[in-house]
Structure formats: structure tokens, C-alpha cells
ROGU-54359 format. One record per atom (N, C-alpha, C, O): residue number from 0; x, y, z; atom name. Coordinates in pm, whole numbers. Layout:
ROGU-54359
  pos       x       y       z  site
  NUM       X       Y       Z    CA
...
***
This chain:
ROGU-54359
  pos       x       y       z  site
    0    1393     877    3714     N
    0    1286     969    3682    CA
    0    1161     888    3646     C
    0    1163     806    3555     O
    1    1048     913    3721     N
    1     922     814    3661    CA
    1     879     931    3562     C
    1     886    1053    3552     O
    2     817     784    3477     N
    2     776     793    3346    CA
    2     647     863    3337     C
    2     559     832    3418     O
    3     621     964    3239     N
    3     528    1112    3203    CA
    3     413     945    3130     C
    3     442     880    3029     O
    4     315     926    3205     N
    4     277     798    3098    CA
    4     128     863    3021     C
    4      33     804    2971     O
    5     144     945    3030     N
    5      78    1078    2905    CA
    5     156    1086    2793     C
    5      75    1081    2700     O
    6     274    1097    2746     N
    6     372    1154    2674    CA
    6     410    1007    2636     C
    6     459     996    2523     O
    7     398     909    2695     N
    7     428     742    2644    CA
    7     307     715    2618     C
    7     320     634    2527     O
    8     158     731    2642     N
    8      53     688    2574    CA
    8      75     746    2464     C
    8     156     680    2398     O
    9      33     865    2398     N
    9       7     958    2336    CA
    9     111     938    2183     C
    9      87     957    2064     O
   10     236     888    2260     N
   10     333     853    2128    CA
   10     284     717    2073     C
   10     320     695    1957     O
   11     211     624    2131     N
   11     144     492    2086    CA
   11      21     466    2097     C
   11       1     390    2192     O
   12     -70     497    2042     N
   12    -166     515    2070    CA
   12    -270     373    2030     C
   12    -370     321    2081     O
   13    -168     346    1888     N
   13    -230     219    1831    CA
   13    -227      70    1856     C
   13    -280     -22    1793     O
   14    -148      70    1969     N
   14     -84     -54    2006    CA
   14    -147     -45    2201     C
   14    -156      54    2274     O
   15    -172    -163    2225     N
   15    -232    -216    2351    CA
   15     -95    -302    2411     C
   15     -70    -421    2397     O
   16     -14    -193    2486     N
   16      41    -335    2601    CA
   16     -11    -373    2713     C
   16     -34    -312    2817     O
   17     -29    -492    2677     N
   17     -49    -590    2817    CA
   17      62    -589    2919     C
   17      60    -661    3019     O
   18     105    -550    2906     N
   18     207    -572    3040    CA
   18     233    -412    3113     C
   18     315    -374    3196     O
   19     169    -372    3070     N
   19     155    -199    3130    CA
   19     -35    -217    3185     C
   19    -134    -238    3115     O
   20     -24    -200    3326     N
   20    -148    -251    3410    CA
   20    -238     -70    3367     C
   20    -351     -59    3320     O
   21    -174       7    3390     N
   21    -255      99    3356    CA
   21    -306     124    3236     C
   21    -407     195    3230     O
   22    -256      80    3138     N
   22    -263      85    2948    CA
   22    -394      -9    2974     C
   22    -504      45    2957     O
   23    -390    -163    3019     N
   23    -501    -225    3032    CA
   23    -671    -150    3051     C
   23    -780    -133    2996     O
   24    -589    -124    3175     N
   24    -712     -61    3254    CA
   24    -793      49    3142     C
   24    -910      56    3104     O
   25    -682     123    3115     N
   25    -761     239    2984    CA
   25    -847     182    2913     C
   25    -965     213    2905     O
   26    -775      65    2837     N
   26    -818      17    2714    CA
   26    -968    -102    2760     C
   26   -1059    -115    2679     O
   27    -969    -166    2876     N
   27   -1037    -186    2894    CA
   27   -1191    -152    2889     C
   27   -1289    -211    2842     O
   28   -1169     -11    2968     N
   28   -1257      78    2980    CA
   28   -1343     180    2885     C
   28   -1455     231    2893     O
   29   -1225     184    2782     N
   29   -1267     243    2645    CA
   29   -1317     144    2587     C
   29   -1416     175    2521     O
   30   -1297      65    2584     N
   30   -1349     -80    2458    CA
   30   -1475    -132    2530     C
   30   -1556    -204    2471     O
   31   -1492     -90    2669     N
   31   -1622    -182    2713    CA
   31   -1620    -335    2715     C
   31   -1717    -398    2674     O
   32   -1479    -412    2778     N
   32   -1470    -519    2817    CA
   32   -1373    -569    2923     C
   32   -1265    -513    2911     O
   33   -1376    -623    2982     N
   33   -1348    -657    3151    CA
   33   -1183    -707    3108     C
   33   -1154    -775    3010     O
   34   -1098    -659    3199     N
   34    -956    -641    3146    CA
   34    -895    -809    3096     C
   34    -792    -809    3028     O
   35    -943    -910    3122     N
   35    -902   -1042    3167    CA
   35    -956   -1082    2964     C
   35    -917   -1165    2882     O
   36   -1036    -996    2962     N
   36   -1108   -1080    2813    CA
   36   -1010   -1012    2747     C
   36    -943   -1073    2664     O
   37    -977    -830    2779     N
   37    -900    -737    2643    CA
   37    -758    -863    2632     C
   37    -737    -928    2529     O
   38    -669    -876    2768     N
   38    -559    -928    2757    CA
   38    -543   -1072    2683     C
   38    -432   -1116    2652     O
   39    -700   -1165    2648     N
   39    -684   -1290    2592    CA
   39    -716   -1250    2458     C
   39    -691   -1328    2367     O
   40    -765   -1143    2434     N
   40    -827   -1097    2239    CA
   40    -653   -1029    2233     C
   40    -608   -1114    2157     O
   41    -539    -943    2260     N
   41    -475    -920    2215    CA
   41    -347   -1025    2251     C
   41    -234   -1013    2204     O
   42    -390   -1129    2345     N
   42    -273   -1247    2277    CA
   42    -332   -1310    2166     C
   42    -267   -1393    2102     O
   43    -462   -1278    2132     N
   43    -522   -1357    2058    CA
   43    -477   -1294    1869     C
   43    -436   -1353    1770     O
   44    -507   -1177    1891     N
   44    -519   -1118    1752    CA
   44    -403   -1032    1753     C
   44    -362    -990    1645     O
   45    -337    -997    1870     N
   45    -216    -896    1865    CA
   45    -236    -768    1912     C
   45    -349    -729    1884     O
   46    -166    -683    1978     N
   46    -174    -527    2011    CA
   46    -211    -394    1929     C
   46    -216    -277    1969     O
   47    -235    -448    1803     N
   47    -287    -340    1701    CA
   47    -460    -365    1753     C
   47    -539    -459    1749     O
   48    -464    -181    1818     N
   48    -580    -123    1855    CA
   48    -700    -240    1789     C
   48    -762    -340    1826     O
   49    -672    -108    1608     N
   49    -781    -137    1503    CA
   49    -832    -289    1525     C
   49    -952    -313    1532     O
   50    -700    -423    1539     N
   50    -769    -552    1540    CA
   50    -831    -586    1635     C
   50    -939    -642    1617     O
   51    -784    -563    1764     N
   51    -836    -548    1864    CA
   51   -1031    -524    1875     C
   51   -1121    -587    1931     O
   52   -1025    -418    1801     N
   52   -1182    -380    1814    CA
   52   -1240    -462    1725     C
   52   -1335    -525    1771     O
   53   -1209    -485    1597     N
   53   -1242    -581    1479    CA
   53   -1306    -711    1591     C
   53   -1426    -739    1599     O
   54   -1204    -773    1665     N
   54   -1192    -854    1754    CA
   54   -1362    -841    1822     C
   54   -1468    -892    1784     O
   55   -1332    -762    1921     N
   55   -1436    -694    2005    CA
   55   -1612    -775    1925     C
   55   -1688    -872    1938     O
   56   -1586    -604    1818     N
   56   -1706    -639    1741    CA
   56   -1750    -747    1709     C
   56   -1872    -755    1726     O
   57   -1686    -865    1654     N
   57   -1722   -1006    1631    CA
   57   -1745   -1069    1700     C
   57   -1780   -1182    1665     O
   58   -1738   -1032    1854     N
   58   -1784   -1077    1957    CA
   58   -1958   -1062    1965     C
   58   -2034   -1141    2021     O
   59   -1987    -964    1907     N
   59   -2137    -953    1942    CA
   59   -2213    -949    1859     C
   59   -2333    -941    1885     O
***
């Protein structure tokens, strides 16, 4: 059965996997940075959203 990936976002909302190409792509796009930078800030700081953006912001 493929996966409802509405009903698997939606239950995690706070966490960024990298290894889910479409999760990227979202998060990319919401955060306003090119998918190659999101995937080196959350090996960098980890899959929690919130650090993630913390991340982001200190970028600029």
C-alpha cells in the first residue's frame, strides 16, 4: 500500500528528514533555501524544524 504522505507529514511536522526527497523539497521551499544547503544545516544542527530555522536565520 503506498504511503498517504499527508497523514505521515502531518504526524511530524517538527522534524526534517533528509532522506525523504519530497519532505526536502517542502522544507526547502518553505524555509527559502536551495535543498543541498537545508540537507548540510540539518546534518549540521539536526532535524528539529525550530533549529533548523535558528540555523537559517544566523545565516543572514
Amino acid at each position: 500500500m503506498a504511503e498517504n504522505l499527508v497523514d505521515l507529514f502531518q504526524r511530524d511536522r517538527s522534524r526534517i528528514h533528509v532522506d525523504k526527497e519530497w519532505e526536502v523539497a517542502y522544507w526547502s521551499k518553505k524555509l527559502g533555501v536551495p535543498k543541498e544547503t537545508l540537507v548540510e544545516i540539518v546534518n549540521e544542527v539536526g532535524p528539529v524544524v525550530e533549529n533548523v530555522v535558528k540555523k537559517i536565520k544566523s545565516l543572514h
